[in-house]
C-alpha positions as CSV (number, residue, x, y, z in Angstrom):
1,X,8.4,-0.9,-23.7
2,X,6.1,2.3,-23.2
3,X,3.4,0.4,-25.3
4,X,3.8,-3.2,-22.9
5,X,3.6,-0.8,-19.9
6,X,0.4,1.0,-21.2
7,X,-1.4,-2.7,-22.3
8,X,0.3,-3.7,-18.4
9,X,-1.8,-1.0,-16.8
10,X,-4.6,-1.0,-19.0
11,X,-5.8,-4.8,-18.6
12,X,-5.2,-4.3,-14.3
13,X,-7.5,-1.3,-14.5
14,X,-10.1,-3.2,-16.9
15,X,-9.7,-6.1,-14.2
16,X,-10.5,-3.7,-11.1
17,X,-13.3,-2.8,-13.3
18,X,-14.8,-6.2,-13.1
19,X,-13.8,-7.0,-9.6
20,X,-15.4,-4.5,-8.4
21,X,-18.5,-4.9,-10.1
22,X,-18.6,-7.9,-9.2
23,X,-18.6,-7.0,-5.8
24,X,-21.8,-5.1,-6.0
25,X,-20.2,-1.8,-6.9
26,X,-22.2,0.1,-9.6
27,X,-20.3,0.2,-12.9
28,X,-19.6,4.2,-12.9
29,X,-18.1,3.9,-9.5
30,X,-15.9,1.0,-10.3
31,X,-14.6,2.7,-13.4
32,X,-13.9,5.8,-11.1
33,X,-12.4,4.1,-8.1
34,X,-10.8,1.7,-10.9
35,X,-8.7,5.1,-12.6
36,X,-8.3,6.6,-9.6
37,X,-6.6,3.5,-7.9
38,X,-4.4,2.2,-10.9
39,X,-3.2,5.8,-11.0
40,X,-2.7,6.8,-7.4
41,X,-4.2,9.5,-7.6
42,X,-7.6,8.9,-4.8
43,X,-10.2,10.5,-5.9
44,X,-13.8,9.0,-5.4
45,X,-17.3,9.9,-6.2
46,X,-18.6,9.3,-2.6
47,X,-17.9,12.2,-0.3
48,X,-16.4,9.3,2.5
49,X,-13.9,7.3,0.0
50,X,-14.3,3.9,0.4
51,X,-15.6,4.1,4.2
52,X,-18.9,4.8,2.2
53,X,-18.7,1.8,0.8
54,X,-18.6,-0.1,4.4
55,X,-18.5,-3.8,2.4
56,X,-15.0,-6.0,3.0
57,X,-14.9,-7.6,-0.3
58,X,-14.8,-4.0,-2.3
59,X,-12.3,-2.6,0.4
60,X,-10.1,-6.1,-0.3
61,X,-10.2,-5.6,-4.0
62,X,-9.2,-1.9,-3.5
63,X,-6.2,-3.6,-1.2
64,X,-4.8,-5.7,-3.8
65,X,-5.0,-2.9,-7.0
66,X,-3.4,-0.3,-4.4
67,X,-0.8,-2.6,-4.0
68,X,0.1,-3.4,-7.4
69,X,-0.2,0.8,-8.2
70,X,3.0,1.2,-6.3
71,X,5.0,-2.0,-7.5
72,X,7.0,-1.6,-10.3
73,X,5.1,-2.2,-13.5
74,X,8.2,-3.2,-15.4
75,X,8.7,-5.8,-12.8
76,X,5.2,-6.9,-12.6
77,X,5.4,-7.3,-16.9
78,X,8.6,-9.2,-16.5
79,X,6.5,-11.5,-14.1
80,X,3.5,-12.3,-15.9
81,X,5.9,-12.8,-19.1
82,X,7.6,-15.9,-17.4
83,X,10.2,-14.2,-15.1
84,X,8.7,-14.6,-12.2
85,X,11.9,-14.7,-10.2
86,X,12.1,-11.3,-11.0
87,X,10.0,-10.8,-8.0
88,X,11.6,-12.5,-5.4
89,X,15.4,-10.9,-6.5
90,X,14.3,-7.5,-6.7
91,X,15.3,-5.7,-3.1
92,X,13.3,-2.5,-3.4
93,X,10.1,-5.3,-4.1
94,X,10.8,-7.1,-0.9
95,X,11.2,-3.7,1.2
96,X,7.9,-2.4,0.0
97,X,6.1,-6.0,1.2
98,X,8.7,-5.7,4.4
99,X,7.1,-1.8,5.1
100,X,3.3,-3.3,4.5
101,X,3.3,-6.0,6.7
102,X,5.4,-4.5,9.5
103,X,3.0,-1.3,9.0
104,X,-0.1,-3.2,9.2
105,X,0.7,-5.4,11.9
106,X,1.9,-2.4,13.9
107,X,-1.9,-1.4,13.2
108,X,-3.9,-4.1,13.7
109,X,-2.0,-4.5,17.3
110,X,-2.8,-0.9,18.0
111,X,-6.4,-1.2,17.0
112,X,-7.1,-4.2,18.7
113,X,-6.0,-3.3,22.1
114,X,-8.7,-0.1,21.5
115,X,-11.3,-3.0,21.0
116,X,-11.6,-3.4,17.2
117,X,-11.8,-7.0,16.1
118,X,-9.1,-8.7,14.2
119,X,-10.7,-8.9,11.1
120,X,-11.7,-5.2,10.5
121,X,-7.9,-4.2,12.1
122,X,-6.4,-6.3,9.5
123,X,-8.9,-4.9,6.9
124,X,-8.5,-1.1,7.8
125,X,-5.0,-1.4,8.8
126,X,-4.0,-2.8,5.5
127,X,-6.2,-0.8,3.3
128,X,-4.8,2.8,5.0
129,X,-0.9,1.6,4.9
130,X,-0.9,0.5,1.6
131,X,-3.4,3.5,0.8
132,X,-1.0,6.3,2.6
133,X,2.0,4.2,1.1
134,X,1.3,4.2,-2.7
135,X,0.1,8.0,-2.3
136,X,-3.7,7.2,-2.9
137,X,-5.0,8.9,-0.5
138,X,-8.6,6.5,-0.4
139,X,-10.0,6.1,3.1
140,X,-11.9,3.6,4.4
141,X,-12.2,4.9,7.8
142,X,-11.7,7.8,9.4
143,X,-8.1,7.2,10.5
144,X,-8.2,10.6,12.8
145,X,-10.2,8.6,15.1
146,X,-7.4,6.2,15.7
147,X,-5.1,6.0,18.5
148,X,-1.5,8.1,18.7
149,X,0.4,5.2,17.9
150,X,-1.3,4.2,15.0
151,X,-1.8,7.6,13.4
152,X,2.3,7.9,14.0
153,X,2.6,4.5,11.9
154,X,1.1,6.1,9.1
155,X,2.7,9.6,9.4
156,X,6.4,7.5,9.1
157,X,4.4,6.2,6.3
158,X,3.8,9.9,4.3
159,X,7.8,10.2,3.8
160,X,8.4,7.0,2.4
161,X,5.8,6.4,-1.1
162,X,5.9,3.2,-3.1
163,X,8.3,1.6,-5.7
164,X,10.2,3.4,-8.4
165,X,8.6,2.9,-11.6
166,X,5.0,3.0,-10.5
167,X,2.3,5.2,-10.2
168,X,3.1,6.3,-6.6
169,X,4.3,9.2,-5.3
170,X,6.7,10.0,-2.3
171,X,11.0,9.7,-2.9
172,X,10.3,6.1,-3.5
173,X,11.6,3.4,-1.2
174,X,14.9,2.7,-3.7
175,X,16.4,6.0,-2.3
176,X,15.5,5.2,1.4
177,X,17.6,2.0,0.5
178,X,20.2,3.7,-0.9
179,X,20.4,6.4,1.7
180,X,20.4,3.1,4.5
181,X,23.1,1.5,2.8
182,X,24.9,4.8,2.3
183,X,24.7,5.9,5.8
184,X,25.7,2.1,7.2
185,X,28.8,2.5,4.9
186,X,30.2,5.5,6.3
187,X,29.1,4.4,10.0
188,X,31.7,1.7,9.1
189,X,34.3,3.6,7.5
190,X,34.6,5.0,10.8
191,X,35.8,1.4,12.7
192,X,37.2,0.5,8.9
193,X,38.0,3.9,7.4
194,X,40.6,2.0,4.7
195,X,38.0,-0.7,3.8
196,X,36.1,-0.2,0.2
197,X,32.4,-0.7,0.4
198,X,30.6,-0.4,-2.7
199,X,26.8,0.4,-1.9
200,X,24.9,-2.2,-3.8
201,X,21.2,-2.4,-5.1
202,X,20.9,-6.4,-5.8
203,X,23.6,-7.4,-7.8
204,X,25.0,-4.2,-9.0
205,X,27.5,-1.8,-7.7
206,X,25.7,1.9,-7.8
207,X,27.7,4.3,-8.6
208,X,28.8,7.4,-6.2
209,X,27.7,9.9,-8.4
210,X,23.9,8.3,-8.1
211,X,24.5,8.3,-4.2
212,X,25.1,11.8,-4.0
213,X,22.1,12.9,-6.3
214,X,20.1,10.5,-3.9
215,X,21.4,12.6,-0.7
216,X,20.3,15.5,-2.7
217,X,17.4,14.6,-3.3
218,X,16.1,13.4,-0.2
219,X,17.5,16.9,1.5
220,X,16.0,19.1,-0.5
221,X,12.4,17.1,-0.1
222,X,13.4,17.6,3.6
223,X,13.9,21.1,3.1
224,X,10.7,21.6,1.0
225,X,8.5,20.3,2.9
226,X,9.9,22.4,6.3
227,X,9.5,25.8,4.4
228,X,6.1,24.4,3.9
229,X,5.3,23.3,7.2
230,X,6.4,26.5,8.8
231,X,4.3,28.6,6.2
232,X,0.8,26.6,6.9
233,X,2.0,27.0,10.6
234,X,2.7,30.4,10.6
235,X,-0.3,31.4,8.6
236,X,-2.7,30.1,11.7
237,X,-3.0,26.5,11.3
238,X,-1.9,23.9,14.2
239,X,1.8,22.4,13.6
240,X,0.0,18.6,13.2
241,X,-2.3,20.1,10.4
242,X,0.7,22.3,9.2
243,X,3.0,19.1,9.0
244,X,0.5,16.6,6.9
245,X,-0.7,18.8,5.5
246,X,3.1,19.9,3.8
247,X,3.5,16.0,3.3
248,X,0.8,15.3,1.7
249,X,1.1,17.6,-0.6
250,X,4.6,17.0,-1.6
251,X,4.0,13.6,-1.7
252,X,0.9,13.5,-3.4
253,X,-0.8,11.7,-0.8
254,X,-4.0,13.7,-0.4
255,X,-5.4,13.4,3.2
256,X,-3.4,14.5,6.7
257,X,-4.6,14.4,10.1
258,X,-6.0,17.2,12.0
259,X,-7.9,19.6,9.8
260,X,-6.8,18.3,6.4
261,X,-7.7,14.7,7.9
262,X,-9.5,12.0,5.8
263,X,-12.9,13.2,6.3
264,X,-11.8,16.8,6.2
265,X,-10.7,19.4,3.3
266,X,-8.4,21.8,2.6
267,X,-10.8,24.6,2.5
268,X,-10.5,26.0,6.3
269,X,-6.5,26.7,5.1
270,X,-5.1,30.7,5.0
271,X,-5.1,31.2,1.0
272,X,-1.6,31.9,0.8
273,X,-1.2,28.6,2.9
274,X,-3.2,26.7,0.1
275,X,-0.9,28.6,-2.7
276,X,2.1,27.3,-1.2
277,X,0.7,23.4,-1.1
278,X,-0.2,23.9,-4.1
């Protein structure tokens, strides 16, 4: 399995590689941006991200690789080996496309009634949900620039991450499920308190013990990243930059808003601030 995975995520990172050299991208960056965008993780060589690379086709490839990053690469080798209905019946699948295209639509509406054409919403919308999503952190604006109601799309955005068993970061969008269903259940235990409702994920019946280590989980990321907040905060930063800041550090995102905003560093931060993020 660990070996199919590796040749899985090998041969999308060799294809990146060529797409985006391709697309007029020298080979050194494209090897970079390819790494860095298979693995999440965001880093480029140009000081802007990708909004130094101001061309649609390279920010479109970057789209599509972002997007598989925080699929399931089991899922996505059960796919290409002939099980492609393994796509359409897997439910945390279809709530990750559900979350982009409601995301990026909620975007593109926002930036277009600021002015911005349709095509360059659609483009910038999608590339910084699925960017802030999967936990890469690339920009290909500068998304501080935007509206209130479209930098509060992609804050909701920071507490969510991508798919379990991919490269992403975040609690993963299984537990949000879980956690909906869960909460659901006991809102109608309270009309039905003798009914039994088994919390299901597809097909199968999830056990409670998983359900409470979910809970867990999810609170004490809560609680983590409020200590963290509050530190940052206290330690002279403003609460916006003390909140992104906290959640993009827990969930490996990379840029905030504010001072720790995509164009922006960390550097400015109290030291014992930048101890505690890290």
């Amino acid at each position: 399995t660990a070996l199919a995975l590796w040749r899985l995520y090998a041969a999308l990172t060799v294809a990146e590689v060529i797409a985006l050299k391709l697309a007029g991208m020298s080979l050194y960056d494209a090897i970079c941006h390819s790494m860095a965008t298979l693995a999440a993780g965001g880093f480029s060589p140009h000081p802007q991200s990708l909004a130094g690379y101001d061309d649609a086709l390279i920010h479109w490839i970057i789209i599509v690789f972002m997007f598989l990053a925080g699929a399931n690469f089991a899922l996505q080798y059960r796919a290409i080996r002939g099980r492609s209905i393994a796509l359409a019946e897997d439910e945390e699948l279809r709530a990750y496309v559900g979350v982009v295209v409601i995301a990026t639509a909620a975007i593109v509406v926002f930036l277009m009634r600021d002015g911005a054409g349709f095509t360059d919403a659609l483009r910038h919308g999608a590339f910084q949900v699925i960017s802030i999503l999967t936990t890469t952190g690339f920009a290909s604006v500068d998304f501080q620039l935007w509206n209130d109601q479209a930098k509060m799309v992609l804050f909701l955005l920071m507490f969510i991450g991508g798919c379990a068993g991919s490269a992403a970061g975040g609690p993963k969008v299984v537990r949000h499920l879980l956690m909906a269903q869960s909460t659901l259940r006991e809102l109608t235990r309270t009309i039905h308190p003798r009914a039994v409702l088994p919390v299901k994920l597809g097909s199968r019946v999830v056990p409670e013990h998983l359900l409470r280590d979910v809970q867990v989980f999810i609170l004490f990321y809560l609680l983590t990243f409020s200590v963290g907040t509050a530190v940052v905060v206290l330690l002279g930063a403003d609460l916006m930059t003390g909140i992104t800041a906290s959640i993009a550090c827990l969930g490996n995102i990379g840029p905030g808003f504010e001072q720790v905003g995509p164009m922006s560093n960390f550097a400015a931060l109290h030291p014992i601030s930048k101890i505690v993020l890290t």
